[in-house]
Backbone as a ProteinNet text record, in pm:
[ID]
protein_1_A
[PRIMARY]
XXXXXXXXXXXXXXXXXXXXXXXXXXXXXXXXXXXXXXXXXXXXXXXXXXXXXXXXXXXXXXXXXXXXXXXXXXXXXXXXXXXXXXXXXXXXXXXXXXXXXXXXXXXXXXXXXXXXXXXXXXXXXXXXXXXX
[TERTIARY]
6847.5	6858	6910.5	7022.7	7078.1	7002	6935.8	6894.9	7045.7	7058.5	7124.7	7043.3	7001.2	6931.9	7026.1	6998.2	7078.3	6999.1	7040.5	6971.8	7039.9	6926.3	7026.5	7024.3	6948.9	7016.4	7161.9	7196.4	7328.3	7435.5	7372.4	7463	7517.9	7478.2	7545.6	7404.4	7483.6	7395.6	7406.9	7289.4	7277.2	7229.9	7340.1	7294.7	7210.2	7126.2	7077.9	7027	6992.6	7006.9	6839.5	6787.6	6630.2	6572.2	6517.3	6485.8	6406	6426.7	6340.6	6205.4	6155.3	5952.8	5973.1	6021	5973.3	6015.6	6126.2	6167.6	6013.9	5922.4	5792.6	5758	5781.5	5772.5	5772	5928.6	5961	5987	5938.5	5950.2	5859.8	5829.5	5762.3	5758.7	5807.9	5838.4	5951.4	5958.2	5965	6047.3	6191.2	6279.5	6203.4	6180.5	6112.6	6018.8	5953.1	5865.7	5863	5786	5812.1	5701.7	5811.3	5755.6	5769.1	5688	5700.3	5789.1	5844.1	5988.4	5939.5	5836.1	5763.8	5763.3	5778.8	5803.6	5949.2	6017.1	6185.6	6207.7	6156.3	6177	6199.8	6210.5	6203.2	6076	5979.6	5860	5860.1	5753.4	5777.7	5794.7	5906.3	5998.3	5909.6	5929.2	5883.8	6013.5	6055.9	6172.3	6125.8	6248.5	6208.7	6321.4	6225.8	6394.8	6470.8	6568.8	6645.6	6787.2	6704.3	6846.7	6852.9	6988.6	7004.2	7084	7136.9	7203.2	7194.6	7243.5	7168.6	7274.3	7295.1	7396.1	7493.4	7489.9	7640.9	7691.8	7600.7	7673	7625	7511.3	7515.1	7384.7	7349.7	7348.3	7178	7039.6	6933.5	6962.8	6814.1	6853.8	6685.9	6632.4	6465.6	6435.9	6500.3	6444.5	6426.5	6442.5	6466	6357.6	6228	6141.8	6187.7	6070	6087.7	6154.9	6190.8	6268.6	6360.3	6371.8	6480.9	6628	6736.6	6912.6	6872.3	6945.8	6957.3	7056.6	7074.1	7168	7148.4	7182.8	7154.9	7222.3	7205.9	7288.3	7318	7419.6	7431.2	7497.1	7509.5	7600.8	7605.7	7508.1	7551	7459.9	7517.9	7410.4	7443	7370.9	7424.8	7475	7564	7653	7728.1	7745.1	7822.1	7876.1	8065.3	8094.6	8173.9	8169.2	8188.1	8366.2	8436.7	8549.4	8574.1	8487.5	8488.7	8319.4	8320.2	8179	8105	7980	7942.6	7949.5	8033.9	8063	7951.6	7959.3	7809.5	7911.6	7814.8	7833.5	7716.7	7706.8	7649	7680.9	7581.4	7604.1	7483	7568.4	7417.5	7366.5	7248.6	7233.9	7071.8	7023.6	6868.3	6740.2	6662.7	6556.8	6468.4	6434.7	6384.6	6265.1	6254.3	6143.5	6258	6209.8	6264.7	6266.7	6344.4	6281.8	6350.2	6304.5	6420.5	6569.5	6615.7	6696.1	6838.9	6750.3	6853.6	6843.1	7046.9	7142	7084.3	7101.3	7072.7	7030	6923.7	6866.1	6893.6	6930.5	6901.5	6808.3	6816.5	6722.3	6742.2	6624.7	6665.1	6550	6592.3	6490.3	6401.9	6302.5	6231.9	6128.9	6078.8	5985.6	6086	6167	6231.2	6052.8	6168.3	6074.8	6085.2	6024	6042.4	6195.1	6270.2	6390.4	6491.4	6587	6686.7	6717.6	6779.3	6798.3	6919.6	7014.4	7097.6	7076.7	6990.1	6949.7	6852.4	6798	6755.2	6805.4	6934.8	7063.7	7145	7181.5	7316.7	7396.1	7548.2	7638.8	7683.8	7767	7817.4	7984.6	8000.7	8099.3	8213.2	8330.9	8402.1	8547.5	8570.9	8664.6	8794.1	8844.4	9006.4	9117.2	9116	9217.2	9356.3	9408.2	9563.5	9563.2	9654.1	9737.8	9919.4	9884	9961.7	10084.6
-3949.9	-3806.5	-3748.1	-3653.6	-3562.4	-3426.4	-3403.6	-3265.3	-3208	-3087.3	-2960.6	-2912.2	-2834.5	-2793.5	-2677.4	-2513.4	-2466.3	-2372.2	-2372	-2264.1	-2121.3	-2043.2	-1918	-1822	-1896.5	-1842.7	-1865.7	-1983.5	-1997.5	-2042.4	-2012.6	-2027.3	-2158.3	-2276	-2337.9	-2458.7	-2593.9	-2640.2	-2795.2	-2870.7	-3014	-3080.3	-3168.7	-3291.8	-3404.3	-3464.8	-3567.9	-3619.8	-3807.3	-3905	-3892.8	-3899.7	-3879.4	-4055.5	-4151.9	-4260.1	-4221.5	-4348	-4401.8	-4363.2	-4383.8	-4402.1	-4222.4	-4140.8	-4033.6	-3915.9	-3994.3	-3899.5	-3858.4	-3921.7	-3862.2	-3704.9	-3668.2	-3548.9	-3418.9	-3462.6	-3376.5	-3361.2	-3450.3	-3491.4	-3417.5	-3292.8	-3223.5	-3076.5	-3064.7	-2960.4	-2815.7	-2702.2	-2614.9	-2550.7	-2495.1	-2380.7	-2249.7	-2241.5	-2127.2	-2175.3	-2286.4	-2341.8	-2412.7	-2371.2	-2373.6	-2546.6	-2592	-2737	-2760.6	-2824.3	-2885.8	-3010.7	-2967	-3035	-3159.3	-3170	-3339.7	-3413.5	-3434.3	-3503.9	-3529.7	-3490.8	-3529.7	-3534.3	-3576.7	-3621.7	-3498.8	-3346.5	-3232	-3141.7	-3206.7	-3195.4	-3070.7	-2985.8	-2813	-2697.4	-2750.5	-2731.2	-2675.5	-2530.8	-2533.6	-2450.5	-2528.7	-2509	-2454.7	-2433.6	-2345.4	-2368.8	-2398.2	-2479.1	-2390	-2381.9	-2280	-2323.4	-2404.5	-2500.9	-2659.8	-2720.6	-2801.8	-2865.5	-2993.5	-3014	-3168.8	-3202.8	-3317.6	-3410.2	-3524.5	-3653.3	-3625.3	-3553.1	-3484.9	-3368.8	-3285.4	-3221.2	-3068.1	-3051.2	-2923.6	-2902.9	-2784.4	-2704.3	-2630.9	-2588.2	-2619	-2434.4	-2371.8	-2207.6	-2233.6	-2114.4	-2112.7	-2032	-1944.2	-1930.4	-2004	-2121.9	-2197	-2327.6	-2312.2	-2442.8	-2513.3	-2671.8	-2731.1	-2874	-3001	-3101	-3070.1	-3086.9	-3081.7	-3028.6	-3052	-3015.5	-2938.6	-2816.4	-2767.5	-2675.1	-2579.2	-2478.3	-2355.2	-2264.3	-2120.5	-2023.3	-1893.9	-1772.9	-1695.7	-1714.1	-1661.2	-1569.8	-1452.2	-1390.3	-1401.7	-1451.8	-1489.8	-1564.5	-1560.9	-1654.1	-1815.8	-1947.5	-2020.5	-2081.3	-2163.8	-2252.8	-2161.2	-2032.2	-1938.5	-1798.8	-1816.1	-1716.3	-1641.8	-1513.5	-1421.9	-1343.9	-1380.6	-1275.6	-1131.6	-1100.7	-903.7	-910.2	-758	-689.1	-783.8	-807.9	-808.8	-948	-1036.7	-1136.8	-1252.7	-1295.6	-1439.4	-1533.4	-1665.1	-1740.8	-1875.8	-1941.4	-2063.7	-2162.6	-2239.8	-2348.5	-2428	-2566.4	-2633.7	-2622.3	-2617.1	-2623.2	-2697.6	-2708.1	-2796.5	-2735.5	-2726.9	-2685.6	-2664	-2580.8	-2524.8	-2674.2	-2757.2	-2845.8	-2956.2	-3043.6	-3173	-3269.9	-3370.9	-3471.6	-3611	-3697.6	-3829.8	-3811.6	-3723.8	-3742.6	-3644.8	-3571.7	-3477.6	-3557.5	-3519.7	-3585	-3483.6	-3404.1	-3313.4	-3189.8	-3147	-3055.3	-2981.8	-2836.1	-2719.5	-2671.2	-2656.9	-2616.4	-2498	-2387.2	-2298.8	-2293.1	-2289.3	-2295.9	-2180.5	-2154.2	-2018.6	-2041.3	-2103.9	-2142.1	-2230.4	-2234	-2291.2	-2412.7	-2516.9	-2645.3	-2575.5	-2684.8	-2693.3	-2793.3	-2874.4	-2951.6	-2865.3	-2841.6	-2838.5	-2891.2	-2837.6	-2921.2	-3020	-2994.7	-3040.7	-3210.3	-3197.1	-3343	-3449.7	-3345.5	-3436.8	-3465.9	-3407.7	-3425.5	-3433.8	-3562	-3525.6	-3533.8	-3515.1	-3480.2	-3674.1	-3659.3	-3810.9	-3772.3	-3941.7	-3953.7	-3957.5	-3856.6	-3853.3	-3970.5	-4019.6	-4123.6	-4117.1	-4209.6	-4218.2	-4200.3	-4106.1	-4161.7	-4153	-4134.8	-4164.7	-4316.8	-4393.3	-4518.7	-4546.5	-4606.2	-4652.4	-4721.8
12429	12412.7	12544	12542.5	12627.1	12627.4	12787.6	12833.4	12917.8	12884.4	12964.9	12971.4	13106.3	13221.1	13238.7	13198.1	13249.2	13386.4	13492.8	13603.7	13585.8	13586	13554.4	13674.9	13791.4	13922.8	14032.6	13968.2	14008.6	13912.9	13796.9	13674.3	13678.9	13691	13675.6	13595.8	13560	13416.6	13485.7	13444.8	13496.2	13365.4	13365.5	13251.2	13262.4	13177.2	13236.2	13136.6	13077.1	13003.8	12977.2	12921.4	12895.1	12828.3	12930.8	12871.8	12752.6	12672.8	12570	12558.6	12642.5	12696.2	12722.9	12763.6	12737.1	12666.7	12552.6	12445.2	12411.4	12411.4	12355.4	12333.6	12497.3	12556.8	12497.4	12430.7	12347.7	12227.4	12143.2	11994.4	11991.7	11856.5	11786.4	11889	11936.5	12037.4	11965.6	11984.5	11904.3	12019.8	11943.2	12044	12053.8	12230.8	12204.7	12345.3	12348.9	12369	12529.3	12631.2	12738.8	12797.5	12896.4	12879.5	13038.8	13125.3	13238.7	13261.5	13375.4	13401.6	13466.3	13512.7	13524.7	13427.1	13328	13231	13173.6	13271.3	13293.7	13464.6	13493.5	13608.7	13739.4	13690.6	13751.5	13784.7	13888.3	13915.1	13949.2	13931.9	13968.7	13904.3	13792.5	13755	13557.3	13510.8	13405.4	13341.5	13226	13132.4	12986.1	12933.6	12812.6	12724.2	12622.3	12513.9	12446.3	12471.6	12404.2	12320.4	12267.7	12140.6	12143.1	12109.9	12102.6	11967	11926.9	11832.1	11798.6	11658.6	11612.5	11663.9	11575.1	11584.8	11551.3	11419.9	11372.4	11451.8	11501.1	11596.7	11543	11430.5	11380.7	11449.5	11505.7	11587.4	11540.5	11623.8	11567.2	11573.3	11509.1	11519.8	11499.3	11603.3	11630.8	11477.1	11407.7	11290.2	11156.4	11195.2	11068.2	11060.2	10956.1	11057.1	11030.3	11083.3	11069.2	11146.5	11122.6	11207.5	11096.4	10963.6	10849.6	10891.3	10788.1	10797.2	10663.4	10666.2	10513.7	10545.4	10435.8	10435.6	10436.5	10505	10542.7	10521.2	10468.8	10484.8	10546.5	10677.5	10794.3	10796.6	10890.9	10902.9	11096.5	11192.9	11296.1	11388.8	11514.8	11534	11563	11608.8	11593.4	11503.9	11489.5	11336.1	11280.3	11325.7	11228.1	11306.1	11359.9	11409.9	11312.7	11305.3	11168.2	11234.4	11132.9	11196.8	11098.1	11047.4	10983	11002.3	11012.3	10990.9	10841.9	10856.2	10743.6	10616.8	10718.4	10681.3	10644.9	10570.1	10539.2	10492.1	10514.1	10498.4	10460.4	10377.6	10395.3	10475.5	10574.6	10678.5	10720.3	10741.4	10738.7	10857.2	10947.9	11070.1	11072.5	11179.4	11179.6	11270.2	11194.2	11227.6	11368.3	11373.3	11519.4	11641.5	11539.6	11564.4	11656.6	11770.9	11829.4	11732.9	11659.4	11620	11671.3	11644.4	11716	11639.4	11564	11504.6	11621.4	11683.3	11792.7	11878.4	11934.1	12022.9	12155.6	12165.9	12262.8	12288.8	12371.3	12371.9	12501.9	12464.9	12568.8	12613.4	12748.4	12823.3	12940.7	12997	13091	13158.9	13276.3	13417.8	13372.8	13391.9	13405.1	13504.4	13576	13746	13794.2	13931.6	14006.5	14084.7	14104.2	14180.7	14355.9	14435.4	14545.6	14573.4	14499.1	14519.7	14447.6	14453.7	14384.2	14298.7	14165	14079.1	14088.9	14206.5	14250.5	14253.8	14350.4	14395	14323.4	14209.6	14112.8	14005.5	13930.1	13859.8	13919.7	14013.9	14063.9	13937.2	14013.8	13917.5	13835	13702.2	13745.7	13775	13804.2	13852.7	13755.7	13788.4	13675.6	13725.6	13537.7	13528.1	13591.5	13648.2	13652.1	13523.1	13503.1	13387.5	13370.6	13529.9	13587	13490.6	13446.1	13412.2	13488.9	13590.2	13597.1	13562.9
[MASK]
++++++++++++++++++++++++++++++++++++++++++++++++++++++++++++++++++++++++++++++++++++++++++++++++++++++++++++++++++++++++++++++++++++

């Protein structure tokens, strides 16, 4: 599972790979829902889930319970950008709940640590992809 970490004092967002042994953490966990950053390796540090998206890529919305995928009548919001006033639509999107089935989850600082999040996400290293 993929955490984004976003800081919203310097606007800027840290990714980071979440082992196996403590997907725990956050399985059954609810958008909305504020969680200590010691249990991702960001000691200090208390976060607050604010989204996330499954394997396929569709997109969770805190009003909708549940871990479940189903279909919704949107007019905005996540899974659904409207181009006229008034516009709806049906779309599938997934439920406000963590389950092992989500690729990645959003996250936003709300208590800063004593480290930076800098140095405990460093960045990675990006590919060569000049070809000679």
């Amino acid at each position: 599972m993929i955490v984004v970490i976003s800081d919203t004092k310097d606007g800027k967002s840290y990714q980071a790979e979440v082992p196996k042994e403590r997907e725990s953490s956050l399985i059954g966990r609810k958008v909305g829902e504020s969680i200590d950053g010691g249990s991702l390796g960001a000691a200090g540090y208390t976060l607050l889930i604010t989204g996330g998206s499954d394997q396929a890529g569709y997109p969770m919305r805190g009003d909708v319970s549940g871990p479940r995928r189903m279909q919704v009548l949107l007019s905005s919001g996540p899974g659904y950008n409207s181009d006229a006033n008034g516009a709806r639509r049906t779309r599938n999107v997934r439920g406000n709940t963590i389950s092992d089935e989500i690729q990645q989850v959003n996250l936003k600082v709300t208590t800063a640590g004593s480290k930076p999040l800098l140095e405990i996400f460093p960045p990675l290293a990006k590919k060569d992809e000049k070809k000679k």
